[in-house]
SEKOL-25807 format. One record per residue: x, y, z of N, C-alpha, C, O, CB in turn; residue number from 1; residue in three letters. Coordinates in nm, 2 decimals, padded with zeros to 4 digits. Glycine has a CB too. Example, Ala and Ser with C-alpha at 12.3 -4.5 7.8 and 13.67 -1.06 7.14 Angstrom:
// residues 2
{{01.32, -00.57, 00.78}, {01.23, -00.45, 00.78}, {01.32, -00.33, 00.78}, {01.42, -00.33, 00.85}, {01.13, -00.45, 00.90}, 1, ALA}
{{01.28, -00.22, 00.71}, {01.37, -00.11, 00.71}, {01.29, 00.00, 00.79}, {01.34, 00.11, 00.80}, {01.41, -00.06, 00.57}, 2, SER}
//
This chain:
// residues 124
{{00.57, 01.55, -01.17}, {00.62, 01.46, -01.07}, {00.73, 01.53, -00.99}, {00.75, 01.50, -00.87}, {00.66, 01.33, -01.13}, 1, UNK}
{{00.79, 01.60, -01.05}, {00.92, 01.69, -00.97}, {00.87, 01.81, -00.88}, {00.93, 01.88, -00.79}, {01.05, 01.77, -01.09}, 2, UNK}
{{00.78, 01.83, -00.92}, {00.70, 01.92, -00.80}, {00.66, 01.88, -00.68}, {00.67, 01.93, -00.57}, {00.59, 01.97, -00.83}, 3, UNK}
{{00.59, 01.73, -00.74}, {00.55, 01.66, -00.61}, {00.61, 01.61, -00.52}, {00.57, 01.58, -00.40}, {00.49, 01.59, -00.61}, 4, UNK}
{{00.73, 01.60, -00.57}, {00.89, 01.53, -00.49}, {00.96, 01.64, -00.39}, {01.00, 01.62, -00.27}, {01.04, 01.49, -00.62}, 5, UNK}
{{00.94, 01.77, -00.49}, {01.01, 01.84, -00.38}, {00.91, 01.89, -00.28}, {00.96, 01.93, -00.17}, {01.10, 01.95, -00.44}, 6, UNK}
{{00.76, 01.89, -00.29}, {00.67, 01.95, -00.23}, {00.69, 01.83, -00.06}, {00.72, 01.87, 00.05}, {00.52, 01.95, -00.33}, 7, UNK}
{{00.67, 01.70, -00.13}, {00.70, 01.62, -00.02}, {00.82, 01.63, 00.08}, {00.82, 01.64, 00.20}, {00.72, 01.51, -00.08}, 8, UNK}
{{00.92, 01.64, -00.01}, {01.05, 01.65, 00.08}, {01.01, 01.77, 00.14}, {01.10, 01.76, 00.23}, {01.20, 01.66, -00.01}, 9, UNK}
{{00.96, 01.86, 00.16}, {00.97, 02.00, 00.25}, {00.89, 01.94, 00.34}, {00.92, 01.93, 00.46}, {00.91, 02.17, 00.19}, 10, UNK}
{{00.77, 01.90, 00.30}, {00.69, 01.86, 00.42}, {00.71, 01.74, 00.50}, {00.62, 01.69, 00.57}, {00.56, 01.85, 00.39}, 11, UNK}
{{00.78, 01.71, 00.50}, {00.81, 01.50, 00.53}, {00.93, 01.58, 00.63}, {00.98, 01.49, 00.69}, {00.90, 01.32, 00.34}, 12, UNK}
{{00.99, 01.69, 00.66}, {01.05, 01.69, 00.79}, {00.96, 01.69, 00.93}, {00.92, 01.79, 00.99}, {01.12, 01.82, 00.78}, 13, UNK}
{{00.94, 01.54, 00.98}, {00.83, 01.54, 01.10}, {00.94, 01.54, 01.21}, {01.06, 01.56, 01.19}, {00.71, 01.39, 01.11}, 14, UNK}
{{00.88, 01.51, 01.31}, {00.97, 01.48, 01.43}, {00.84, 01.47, 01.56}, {00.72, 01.53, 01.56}, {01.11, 01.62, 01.46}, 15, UNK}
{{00.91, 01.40, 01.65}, {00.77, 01.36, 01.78}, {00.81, 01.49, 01.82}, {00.90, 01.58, 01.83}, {00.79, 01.21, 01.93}, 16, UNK}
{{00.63, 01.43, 01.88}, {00.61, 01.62, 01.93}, {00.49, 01.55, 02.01}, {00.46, 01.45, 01.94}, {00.55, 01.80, 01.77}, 17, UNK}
{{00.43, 01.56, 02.11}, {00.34, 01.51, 02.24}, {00.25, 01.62, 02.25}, {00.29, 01.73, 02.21}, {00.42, 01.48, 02.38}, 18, UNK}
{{00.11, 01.58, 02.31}, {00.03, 01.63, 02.26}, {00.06, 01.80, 02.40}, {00.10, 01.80, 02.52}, {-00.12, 01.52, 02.24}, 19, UNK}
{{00.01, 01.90, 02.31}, {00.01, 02.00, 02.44}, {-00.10, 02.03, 02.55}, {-00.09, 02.11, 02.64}, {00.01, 02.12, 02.39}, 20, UNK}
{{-00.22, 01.90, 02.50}, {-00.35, 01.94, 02.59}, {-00.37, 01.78, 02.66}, {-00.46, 01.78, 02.75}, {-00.50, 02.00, 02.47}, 21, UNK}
{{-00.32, 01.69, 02.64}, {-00.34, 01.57, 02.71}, {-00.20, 01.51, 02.77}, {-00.14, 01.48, 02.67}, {-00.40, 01.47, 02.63}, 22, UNK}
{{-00.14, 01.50, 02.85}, {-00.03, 01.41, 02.90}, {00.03, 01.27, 02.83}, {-00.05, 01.18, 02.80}, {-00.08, 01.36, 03.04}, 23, UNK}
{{00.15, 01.25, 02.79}, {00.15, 01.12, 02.76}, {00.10, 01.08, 02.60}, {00.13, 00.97, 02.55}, {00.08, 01.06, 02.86}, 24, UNK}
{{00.03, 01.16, 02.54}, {-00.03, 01.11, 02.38}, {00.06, 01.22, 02.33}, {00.10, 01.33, 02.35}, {-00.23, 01.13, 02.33}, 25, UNK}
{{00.05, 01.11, 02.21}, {00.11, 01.20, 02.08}, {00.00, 01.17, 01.92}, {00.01, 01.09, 01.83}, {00.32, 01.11, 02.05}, 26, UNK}
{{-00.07, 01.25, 01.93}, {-00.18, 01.26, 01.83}, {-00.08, 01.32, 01.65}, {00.03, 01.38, 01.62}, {-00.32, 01.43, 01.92}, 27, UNK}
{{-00.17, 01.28, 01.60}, {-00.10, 01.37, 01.46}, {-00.17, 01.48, 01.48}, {-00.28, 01.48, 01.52}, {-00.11, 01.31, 01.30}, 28, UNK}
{{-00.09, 01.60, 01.42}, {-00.16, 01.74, 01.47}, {-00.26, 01.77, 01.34}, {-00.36, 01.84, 01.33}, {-00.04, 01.89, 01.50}, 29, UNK}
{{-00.20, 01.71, 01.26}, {-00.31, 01.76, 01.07}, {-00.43, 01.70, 01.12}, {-00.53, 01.78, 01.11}, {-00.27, 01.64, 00.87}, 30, UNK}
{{-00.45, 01.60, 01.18}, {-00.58, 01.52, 01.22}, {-00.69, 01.59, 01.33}, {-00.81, 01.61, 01.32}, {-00.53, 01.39, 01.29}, 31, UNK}
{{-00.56, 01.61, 01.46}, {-00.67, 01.65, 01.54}, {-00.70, 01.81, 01.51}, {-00.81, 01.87, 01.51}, {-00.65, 01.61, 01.70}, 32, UNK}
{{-00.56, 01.88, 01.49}, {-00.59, 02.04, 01.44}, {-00.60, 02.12, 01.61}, {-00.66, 02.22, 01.62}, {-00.79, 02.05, 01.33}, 33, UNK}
{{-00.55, 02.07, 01.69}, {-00.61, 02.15, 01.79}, {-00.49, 02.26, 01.84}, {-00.47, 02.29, 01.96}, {-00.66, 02.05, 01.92}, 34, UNK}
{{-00.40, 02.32, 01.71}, {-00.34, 02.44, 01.78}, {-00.27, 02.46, 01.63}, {-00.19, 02.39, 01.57}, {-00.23, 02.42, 01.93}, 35, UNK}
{{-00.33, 02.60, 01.58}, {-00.29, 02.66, 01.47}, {-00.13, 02.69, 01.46}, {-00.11, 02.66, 01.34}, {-00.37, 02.77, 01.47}, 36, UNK}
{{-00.07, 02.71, 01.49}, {00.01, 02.75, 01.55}, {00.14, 02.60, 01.47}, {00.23, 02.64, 01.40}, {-00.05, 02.77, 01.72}, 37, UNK}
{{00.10, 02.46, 01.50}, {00.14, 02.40, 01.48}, {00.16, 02.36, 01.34}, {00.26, 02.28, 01.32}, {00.10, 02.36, 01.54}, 38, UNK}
{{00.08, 02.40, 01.24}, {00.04, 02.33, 01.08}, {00.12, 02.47, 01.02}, {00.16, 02.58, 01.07}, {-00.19, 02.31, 01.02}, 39, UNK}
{{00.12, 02.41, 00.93}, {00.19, 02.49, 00.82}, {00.08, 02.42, 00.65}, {00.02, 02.32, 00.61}, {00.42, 02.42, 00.83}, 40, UNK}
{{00.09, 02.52, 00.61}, {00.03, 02.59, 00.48}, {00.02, 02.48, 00.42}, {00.10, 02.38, 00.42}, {00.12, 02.72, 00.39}, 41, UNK}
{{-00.11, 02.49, 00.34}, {-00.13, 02.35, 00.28}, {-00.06, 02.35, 00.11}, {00.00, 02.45, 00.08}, {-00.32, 02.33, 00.28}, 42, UNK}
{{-00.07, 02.26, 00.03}, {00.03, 02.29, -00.09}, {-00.06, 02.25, -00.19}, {-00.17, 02.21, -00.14}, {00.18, 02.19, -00.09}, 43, UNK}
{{-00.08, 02.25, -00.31}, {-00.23, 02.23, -00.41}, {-00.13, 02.23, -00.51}, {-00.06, 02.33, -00.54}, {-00.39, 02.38, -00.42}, 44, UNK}
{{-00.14, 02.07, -00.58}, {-00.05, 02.07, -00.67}, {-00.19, 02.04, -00.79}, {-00.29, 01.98, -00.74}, {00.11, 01.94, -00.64}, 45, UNK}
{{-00.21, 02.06, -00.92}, {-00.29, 02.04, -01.00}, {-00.21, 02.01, -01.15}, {-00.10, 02.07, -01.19}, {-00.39, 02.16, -00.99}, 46, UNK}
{{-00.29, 01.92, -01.21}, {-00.24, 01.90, -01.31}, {-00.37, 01.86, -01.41}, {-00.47, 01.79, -01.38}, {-00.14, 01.80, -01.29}, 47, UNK}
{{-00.36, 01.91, -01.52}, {-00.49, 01.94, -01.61}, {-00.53, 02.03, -01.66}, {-00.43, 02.09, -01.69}, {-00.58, 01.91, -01.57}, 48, UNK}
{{-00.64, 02.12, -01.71}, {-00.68, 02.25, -01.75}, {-00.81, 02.25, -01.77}, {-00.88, 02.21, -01.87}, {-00.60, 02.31, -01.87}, 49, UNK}
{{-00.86, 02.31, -01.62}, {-00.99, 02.29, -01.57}, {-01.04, 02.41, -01.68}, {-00.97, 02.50, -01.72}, {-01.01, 02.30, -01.38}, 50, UNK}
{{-01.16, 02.40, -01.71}, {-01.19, 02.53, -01.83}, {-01.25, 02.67, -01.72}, {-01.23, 02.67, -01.60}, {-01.37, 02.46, -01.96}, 51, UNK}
{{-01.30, 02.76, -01.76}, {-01.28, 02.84, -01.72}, {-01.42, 02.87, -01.67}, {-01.44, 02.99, -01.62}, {-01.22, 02.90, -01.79}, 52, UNK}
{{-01.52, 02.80, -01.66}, {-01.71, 02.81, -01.64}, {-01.66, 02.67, -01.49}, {-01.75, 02.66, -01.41}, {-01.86, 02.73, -01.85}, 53, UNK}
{{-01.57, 02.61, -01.48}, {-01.62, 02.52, -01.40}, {-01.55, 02.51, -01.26}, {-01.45, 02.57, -01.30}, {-01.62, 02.39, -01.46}, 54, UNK}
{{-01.53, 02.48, -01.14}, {-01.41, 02.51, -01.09}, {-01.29, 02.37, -01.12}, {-01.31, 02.26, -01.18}, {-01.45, 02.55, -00.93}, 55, UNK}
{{-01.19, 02.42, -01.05}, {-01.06, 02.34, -01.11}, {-01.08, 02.19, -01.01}, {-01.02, 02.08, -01.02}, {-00.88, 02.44, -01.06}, 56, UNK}
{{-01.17, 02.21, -00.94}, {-01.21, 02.08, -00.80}, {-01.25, 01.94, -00.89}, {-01.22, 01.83, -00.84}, {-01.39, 02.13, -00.68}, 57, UNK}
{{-01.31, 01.97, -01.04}, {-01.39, 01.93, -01.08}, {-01.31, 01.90, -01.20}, {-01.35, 01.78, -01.20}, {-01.50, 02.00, -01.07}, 58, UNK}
{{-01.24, 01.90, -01.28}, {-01.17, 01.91, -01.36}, {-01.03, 01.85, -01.44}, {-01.01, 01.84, -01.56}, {-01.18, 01.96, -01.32}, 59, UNK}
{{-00.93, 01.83, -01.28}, {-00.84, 01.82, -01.28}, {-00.77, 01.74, -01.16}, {-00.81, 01.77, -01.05}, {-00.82, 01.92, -01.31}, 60, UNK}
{{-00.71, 01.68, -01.17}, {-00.60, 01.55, -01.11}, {-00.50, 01.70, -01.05}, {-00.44, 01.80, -01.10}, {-00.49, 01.41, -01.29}, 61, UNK}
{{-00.51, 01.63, -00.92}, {-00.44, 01.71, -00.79}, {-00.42, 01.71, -00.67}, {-00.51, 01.69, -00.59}, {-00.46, 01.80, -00.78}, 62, UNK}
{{-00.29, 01.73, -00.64}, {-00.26, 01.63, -00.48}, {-00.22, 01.73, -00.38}, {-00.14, 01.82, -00.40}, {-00.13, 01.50, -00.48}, 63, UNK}
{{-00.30, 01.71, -00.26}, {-00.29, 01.83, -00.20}, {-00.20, 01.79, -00.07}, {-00.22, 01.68, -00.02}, {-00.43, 01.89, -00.16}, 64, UNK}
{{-00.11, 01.86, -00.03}, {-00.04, 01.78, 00.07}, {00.00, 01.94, 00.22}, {00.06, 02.06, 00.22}, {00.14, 01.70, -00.05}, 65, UNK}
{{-00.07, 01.83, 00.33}, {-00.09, 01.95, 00.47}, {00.04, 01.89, 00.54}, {00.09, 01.79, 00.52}, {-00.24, 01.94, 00.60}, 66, UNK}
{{00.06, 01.96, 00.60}, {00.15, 01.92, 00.69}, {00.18, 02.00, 00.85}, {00.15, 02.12, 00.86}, {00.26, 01.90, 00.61}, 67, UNK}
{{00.23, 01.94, 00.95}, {00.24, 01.99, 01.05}, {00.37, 01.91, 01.12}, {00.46, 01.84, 01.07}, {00.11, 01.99, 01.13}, 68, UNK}
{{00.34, 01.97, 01.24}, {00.48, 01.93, 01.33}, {00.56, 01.78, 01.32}, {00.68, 01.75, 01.30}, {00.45, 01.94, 01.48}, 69, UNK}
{{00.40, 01.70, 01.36}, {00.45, 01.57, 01.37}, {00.38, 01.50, 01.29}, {00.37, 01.38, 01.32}, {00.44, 01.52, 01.49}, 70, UNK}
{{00.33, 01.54, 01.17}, {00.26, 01.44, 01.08}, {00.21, 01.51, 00.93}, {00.21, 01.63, 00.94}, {00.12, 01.39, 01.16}, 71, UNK}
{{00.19, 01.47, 00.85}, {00.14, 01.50, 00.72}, {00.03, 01.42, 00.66}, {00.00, 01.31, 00.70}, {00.23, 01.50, 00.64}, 72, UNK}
{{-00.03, 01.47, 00.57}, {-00.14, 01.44, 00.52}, {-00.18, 01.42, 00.36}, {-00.26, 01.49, 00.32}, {-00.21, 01.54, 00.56}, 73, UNK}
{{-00.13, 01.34, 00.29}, {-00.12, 01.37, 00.11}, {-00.27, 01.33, 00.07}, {-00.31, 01.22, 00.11}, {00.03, 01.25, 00.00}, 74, UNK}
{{-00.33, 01.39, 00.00}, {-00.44, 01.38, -00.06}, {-00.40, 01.35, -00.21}, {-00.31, 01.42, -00.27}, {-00.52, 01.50, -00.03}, 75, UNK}
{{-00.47, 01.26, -00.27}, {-00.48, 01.25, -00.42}, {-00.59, 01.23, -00.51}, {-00.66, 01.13, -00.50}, {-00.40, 01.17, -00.45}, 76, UNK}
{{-00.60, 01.30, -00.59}, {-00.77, 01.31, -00.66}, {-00.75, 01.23, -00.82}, {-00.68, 01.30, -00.89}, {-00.84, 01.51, -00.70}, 77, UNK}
{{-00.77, 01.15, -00.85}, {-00.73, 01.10, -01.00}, {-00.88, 01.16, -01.09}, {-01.00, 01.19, -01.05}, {-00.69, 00.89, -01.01}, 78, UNK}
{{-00.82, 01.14, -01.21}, {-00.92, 01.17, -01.31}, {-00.96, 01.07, -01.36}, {-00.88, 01.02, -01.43}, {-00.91, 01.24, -01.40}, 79, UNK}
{{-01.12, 00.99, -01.33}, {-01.16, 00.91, -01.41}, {-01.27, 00.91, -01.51}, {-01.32, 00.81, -01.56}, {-01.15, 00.83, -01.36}, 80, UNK}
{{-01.31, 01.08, -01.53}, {-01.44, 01.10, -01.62}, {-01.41, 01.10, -01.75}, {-01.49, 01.06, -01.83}, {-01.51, 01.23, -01.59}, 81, UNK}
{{-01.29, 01.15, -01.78}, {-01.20, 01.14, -01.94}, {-01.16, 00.99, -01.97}, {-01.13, 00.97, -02.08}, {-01.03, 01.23, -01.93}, 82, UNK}
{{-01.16, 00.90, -01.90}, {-01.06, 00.78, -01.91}, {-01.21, 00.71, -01.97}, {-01.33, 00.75, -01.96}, {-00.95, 00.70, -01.74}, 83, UNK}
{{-01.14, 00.57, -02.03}, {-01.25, 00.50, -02.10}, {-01.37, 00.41, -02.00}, {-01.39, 00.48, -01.90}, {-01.18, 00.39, -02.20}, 84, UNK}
{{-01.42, 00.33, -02.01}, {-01.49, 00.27, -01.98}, {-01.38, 00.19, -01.85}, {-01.37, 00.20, -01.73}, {-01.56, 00.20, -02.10}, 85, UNK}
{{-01.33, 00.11, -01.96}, {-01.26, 00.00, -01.90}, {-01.13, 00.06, -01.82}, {-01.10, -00.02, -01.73}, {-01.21, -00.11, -02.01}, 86, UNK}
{{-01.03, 00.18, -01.82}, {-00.94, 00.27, -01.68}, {-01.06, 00.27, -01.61}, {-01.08, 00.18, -01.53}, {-00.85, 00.45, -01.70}, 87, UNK}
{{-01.21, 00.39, -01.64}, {-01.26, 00.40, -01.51}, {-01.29, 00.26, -01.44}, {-01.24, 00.28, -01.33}, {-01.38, 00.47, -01.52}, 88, UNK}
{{-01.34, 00.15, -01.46}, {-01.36, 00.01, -01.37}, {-01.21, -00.03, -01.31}, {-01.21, -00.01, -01.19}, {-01.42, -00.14, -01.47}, 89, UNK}
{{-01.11, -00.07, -01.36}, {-00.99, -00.07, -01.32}, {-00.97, 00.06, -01.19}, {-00.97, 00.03, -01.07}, {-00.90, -00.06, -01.46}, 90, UNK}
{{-00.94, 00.17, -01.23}, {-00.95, 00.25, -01.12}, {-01.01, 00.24, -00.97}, {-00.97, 00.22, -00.86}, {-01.00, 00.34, -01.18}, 91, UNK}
{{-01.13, 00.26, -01.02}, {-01.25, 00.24, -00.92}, {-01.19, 00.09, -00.81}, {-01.17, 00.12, -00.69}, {-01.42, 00.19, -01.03}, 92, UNK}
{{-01.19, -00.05, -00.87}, {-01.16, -00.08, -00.84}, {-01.02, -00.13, -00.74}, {-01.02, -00.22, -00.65}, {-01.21, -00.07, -00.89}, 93, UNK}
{{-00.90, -00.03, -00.79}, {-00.76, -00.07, -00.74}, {-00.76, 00.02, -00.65}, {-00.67, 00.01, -00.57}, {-00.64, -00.06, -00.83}, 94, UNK}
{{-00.87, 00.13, -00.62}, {-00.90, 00.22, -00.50}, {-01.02, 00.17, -00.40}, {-01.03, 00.20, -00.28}, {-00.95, 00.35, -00.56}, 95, UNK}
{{-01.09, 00.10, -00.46}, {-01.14, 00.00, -00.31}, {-01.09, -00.11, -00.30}, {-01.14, -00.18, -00.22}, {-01.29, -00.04, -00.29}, 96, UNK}
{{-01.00, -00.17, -00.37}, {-00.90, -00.29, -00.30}, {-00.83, -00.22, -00.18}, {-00.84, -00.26, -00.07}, {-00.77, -00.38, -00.42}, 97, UNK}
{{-00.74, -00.08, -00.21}, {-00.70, -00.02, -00.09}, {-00.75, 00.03, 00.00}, {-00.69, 00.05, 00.10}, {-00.65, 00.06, -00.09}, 98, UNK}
{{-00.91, 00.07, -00.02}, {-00.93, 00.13, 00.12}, {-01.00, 00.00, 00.20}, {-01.04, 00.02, 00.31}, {-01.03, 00.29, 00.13}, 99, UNK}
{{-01.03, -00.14, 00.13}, {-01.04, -00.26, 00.24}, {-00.96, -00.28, 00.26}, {-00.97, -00.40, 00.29}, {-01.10, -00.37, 00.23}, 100, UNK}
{{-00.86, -00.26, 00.27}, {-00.73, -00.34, 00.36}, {-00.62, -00.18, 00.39}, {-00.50, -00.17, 00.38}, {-00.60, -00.52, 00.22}, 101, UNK}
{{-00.71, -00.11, 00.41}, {-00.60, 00.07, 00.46}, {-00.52, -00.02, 00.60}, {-00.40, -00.01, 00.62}, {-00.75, 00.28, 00.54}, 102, UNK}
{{-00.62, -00.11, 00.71}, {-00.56, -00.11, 00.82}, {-00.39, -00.18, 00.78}, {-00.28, -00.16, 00.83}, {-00.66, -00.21, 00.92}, 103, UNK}
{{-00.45, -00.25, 00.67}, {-00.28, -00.38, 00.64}, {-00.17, -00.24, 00.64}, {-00.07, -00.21, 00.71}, {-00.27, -00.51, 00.41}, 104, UNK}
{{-00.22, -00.15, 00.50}, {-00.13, -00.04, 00.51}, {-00.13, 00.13, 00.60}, {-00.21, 00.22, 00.61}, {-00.12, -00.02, 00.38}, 105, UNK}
{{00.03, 00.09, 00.64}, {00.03, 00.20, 00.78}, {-00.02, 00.32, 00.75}, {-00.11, 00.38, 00.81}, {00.18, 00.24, 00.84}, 106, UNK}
{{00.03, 00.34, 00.68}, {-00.03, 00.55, 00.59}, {-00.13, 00.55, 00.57}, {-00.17, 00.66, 00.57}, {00.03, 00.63, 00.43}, 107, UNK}
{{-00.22, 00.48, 00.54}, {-00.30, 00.50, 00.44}, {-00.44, 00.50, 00.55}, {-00.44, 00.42, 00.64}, {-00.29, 00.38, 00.32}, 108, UNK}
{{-00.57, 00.64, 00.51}, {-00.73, 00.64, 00.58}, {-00.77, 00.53, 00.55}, {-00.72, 00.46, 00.46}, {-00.84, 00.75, 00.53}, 109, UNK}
{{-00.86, 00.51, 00.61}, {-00.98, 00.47, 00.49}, {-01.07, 00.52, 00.45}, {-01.13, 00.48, 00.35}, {-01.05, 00.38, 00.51}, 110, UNK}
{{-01.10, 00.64, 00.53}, {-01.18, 00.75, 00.37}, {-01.06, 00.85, 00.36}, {-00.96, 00.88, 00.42}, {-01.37, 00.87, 00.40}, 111, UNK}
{{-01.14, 00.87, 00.26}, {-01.00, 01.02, 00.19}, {-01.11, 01.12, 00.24}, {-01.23, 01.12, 00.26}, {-00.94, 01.05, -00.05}, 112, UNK}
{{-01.03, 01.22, 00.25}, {-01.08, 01.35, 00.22}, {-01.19, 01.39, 00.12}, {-01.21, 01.34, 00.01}, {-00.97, 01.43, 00.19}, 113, UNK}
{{-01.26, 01.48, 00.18}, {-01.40, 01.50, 00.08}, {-01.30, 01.58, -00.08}, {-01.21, 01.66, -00.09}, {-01.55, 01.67, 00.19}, 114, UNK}
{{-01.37, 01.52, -00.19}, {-01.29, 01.59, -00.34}, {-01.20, 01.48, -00.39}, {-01.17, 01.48, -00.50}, {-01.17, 01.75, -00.32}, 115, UNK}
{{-01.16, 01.37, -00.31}, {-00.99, 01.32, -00.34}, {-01.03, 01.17, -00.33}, {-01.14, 01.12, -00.30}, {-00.84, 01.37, -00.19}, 116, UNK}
{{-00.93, 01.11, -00.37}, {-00.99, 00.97, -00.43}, {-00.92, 00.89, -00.35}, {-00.97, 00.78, -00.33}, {-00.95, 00.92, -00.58}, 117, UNK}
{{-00.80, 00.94, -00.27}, {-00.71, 00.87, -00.18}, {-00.65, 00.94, -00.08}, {-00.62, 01.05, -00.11}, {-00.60, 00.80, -00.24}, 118, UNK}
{{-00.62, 00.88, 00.05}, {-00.54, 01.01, 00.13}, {-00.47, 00.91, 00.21}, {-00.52, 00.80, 00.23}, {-00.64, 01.14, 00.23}, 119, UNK}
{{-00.33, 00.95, 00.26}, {-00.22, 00.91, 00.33}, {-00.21, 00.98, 00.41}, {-00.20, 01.10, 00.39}, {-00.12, 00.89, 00.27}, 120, UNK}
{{-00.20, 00.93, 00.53}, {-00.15, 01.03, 00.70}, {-00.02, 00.94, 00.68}, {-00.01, 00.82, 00.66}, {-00.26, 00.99, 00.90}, 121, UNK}
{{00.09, 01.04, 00.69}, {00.26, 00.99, 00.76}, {00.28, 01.09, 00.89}, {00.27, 01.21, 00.91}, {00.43, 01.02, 00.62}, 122, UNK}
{{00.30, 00.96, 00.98}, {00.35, 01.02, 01.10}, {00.51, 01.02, 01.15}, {00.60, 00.95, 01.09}, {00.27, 00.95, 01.20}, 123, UNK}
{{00.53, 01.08, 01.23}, {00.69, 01.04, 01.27}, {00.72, 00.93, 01.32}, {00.84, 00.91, 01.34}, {00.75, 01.11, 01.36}, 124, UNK}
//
């Protein structure tokens, strides 16, 4: 958890920044991606011990966090193939109570990222 705190805090310095190809918009740049230049290095935090025949995608609980000028991106993948019967239904479930109501909450997609179970856009 202290990894992921300080990983955040580096990337959570946003600030407005307007778009360089349209007048007047201010897009998040992780989203639309339209100037390299802007993003900075993505971060791959993992936790678990994916074996060594499978990849770690598959495996292991890990939150990947992008970030750019004016916005960021946290991905989070939970593990629910180890957990019992009754975490995986609980799980499953407390992750589509959130992505039907993502609009109520500001950060939050409503799909995640392909691999990840949840994903948060913060903008400035």
């Amino acid at each position: 958890l202290d990894s992921v705190r300080s990983s955040l805090e580096k990337a959570l310095c946003l600030r407005r920044f307007p778009s360089q190809n349209c007048e007047r918009h201010n897009k998040p740049e992780i989203e639309v991606r339209s100037n390299k230049e802007l993003l900075l290095e993505p971060t791959l935090l993992t936790r678990g011990s994916p074996s060594l025949s499978s990849s770690p995608s598959n495996n292991c609980e890990r939150c990947l966090i992008e970030s750019s000028i004016n916005s960021a991106r946290v991905s989070v993948r939970f593990k629910f193939e180890d957990a019992d019967p009754i975490e995986q239904i609980l799980g499953k479930k407390f992750l589509s109570f959130l992505m039907k109501r993502a609009e109520e909450y500001v950060v939050m997609r409503r799909i995640p990222i392909e691999d990840y179970s949840v994903s948060f856009l913060i903008t400035d």
